[in-house]
C-alpha positions in Angstrom: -6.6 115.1 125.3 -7.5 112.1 124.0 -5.9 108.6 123.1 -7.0 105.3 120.8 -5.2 102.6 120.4 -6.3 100.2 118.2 -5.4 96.5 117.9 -5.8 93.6 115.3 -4.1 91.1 112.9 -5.3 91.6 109.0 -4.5 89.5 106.6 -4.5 92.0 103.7 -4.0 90.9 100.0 -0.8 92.1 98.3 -1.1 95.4 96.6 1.5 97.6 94.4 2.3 100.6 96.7 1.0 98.8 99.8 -1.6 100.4 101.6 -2.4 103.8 103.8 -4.3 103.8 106.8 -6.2 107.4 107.3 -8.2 109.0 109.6 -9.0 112.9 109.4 -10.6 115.4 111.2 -11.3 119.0 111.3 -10.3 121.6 112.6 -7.9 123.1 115.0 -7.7 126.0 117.8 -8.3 129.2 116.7 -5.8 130.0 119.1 -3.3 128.5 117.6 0.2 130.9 116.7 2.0 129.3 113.9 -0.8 128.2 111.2 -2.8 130.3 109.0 -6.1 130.7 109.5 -6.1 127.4 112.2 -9.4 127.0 112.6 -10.0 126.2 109.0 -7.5 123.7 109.4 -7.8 120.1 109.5 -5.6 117.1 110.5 -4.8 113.9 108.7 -3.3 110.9 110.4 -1.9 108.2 107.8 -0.3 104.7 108.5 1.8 103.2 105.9 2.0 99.3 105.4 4.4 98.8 103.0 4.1 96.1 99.6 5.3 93.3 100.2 8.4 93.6 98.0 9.7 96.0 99.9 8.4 94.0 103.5 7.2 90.4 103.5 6.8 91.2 107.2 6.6 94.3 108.9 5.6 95.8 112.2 5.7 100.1 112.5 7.8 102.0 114.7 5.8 102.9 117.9 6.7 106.5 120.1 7.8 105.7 123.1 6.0 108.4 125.1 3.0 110.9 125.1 4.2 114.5 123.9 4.0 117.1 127.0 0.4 118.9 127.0 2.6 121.7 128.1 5.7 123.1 128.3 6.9 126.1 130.4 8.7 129.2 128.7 12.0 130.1 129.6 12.8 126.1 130.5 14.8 124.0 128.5 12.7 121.3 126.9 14.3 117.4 127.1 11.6 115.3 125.9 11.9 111.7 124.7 10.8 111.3 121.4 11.8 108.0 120.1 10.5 104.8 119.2 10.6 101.5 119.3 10.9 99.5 116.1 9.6 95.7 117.3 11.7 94.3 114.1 14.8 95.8 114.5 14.7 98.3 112.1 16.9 101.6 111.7 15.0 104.8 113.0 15.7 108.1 111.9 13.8 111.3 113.3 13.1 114.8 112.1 11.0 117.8 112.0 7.9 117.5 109.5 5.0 119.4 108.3 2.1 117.8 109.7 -1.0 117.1 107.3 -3.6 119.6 106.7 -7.3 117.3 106.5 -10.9 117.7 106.3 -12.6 120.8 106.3 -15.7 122.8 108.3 -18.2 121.5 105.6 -17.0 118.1 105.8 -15.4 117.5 109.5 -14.6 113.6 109.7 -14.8 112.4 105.5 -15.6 108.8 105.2 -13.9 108.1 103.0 -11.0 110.4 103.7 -9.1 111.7 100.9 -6.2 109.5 99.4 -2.6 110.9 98.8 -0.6 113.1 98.4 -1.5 114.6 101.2 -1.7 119.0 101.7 0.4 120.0 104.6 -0.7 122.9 107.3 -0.2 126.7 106.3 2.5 127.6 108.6 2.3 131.6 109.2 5.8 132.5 108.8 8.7 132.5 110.2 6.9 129.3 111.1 7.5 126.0 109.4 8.1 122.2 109.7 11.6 123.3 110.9 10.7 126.0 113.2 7.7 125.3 114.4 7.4 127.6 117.2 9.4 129.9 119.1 12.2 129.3 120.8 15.7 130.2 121.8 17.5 127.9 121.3 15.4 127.1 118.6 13.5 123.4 118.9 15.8 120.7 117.3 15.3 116.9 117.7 18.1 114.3 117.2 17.9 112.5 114.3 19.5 109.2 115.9 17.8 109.1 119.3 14.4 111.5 118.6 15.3 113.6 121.7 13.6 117.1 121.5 15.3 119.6 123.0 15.0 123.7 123.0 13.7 126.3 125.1 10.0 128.4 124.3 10.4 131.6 125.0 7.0 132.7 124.2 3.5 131.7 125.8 1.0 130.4 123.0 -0.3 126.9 121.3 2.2 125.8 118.8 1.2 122.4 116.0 4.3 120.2 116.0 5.5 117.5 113.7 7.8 114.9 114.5 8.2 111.9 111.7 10.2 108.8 112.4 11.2 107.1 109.2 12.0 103.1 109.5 14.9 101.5 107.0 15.7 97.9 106.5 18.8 97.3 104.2 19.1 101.4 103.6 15.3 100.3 102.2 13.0 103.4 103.4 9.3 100.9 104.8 7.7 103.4 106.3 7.3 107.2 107.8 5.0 107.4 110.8 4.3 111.3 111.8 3.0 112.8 114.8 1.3 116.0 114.9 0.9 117.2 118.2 0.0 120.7 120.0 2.2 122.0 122.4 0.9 124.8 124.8 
């Protein structure tokens, strides 16, 4: 398990579109249970900093807590997934597909690749909406982020949770988390 957290102030020149800030890396467990193929696939980790027509000013939405490294089958799941928006901003949650990145002949691209972005190869039933088993099945709140279901089946499981951030019923930015559960 690892964490960065990185910190500055950039003054950026105004750009149409705004700008994306990606880092990506390959690959993931072969142990993994809802991806095809996991070990051939990747990750990709994008900020968004919106134009500034859409955002003079803007700070990101920022998760509250660290995801669980693991969860227990057969126990209900009540974890605190929201965020904190330091402007004020409306936050909305849901269920995503997380971004497929990089590859085994090209681990960590510098540059890395520019959207759109390719998302994971679930192996179904799996998806961005079901992304592991569970009864009940995994659901997070769209108001308050809380993630709540119960495994009921021992494995390692990719999870997406995306927080999108409106000002004015303006959409600024969508900040994802892809996370393993185990």
């Amino acid at each position: 398990m690892e964490e960065a957290v990185y910190d500055t102030i950039v003054n950026l020149p105004p750009i149409a579109g705004g700008y994306n800030i990606t880092y990506q890396r390959c690959c993931r467990n072969n142990t993994i249970l809802n991806l095809t193929n996991p070990q051939n696939v990747g990750a990709t980790y994008t900020a968004h900093i919106p134009d500034v027509s859409v955002a003079a000013v803007n700070s990101s939405p920022r998760f509250n807590n660290f995801p669980p490294i693991f969860l227990c089958a057969n126990y209900p799941v009540n974890f605190d997934h929201s965020a904190i928006d330091p402007d004020g901003d409306m936050l909305v949650y849901e269920f995503a597909d997380p971004y497929h990145g990089a590859s085994n002949l090209n681990p960590m691209p510098q540059p890395p690749s520019a959207p759109p972005y390719i998302t994971v190869p679930w192996l179904p039933p799996y998806s961005g909406n079901y992304p592991m088993s569970s009864s009940p099945a995994m659901a997070v709140n769209n108001t308050t982020g809380m993630l709540t279901g119960a495994p009921n089946m021992i494995g390692q499981w990719v999870v997406g949770v995306r927080v999108k951030e409106y000002r004015n019923n303006v959409l600024l930015s969508v900040n994802m988390r892809d996370f393993q559960f185990n």
